[in-house]
C-alpha positions in Angstrom: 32.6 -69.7 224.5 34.6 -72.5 226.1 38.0 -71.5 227.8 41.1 -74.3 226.3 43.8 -72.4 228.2 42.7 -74.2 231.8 46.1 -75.3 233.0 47.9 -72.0 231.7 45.1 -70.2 234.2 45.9 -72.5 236.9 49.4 -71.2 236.8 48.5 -68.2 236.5 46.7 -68.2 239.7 48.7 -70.2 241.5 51.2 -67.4 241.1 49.5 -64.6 241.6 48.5 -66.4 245.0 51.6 -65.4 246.8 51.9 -62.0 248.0 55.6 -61.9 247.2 55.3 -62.3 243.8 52.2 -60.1 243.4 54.9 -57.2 244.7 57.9 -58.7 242.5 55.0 -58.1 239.4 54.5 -54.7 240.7 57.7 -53.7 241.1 58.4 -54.7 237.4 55.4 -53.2 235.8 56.7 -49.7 238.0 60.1 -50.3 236.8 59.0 -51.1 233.5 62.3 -53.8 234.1 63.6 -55.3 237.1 67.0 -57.7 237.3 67.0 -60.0 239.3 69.4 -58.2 241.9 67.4 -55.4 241.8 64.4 -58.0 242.8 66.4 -59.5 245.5 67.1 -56.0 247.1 63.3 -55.6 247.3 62.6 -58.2 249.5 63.9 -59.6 252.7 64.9 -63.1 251.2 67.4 -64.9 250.3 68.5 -65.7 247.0 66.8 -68.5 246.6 63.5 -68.0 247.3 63.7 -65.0 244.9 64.4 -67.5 242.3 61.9 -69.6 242.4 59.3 -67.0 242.9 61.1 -66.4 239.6 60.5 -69.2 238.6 56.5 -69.7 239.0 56.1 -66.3 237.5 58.1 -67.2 234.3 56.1 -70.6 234.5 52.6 -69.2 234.3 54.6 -67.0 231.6 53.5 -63.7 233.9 57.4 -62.6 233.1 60.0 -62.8 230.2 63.4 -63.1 230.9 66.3 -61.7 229.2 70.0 -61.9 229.7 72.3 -59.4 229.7 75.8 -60.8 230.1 75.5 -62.5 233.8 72.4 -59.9 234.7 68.7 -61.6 234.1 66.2 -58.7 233.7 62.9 -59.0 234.3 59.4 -57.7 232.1 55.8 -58.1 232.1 54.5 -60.6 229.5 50.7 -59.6 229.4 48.8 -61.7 227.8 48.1 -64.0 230.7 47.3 -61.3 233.0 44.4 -60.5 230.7 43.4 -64.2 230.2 43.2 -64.4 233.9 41.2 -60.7 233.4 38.9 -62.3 230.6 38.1 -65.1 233.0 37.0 -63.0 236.1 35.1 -60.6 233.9 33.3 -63.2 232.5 32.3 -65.1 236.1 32.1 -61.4 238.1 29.2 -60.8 235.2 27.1 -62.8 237.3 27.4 -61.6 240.4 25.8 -58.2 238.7 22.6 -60.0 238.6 19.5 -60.7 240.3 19.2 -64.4 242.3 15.8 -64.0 240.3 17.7 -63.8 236.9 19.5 -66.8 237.7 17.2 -68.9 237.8 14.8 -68.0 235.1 16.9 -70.1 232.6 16.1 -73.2 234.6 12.1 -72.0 235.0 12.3 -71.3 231.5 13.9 -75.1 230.8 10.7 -76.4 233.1 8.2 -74.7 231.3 9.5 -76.0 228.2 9.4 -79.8 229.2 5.9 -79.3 230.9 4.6 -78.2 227.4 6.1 -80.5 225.3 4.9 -83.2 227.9 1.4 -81.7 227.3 1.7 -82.4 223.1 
């Protein structure tokens, strides 16, 4: 099964590579919703930087936005949380197995040339 959503996981990762915004998400997914003052009031930074961490989070599309006369409030958009999920369970699978097991396909790939080499 071939993954088409490459640069949507890049984002993705990109933002959850930042421990800032790993605690804005969690905040939000405690809170349910967060504004973006009550964000701000989290975190020892200014304005600005709570923006555009903001901003890469609503880029990788890890957060919707929704305005409420001047307040922005803040939820979880999940479905690229669990492409990111899909991904990792898919490559973890492999650490589950054997070195052996790994490389039986490729034996098995030998074998086969050997014998039609042989016909």
């Amino acid at each position: 099964m071939a993954i088409h959503y490459t640069d949507a996981l890049d984002r993705t990762f990109h933002a959850l590579g930042d421990a800032s915004r790993r605690r804005m998400l969690a905040a939000i997914s405690r809170n349910g919703a967060c504004s973006a003052g009550e964000l701000g009031a989290l975190f020892d930074s200014a304005q600005p930087t709570i923006s555009k961490h903001l901003r890469v989070l609503e880029e990788a599309e890890l957060i919707a936005r929704r305005v409420e006369g001047r307040r922005h409030v803040f939820t979880l958009a999940p479905s690229r949380m669990r492409q990111a999920q899909h991904w990792l369970e898919r490559h973890l699978a492999f650490l589950g197995r054997e070195p052996r097991s790994a490389r039986r396909p490729a034996r098995r790939i030998e074998e086969n040339a050997e014998q039609r080499r042989q016909k």
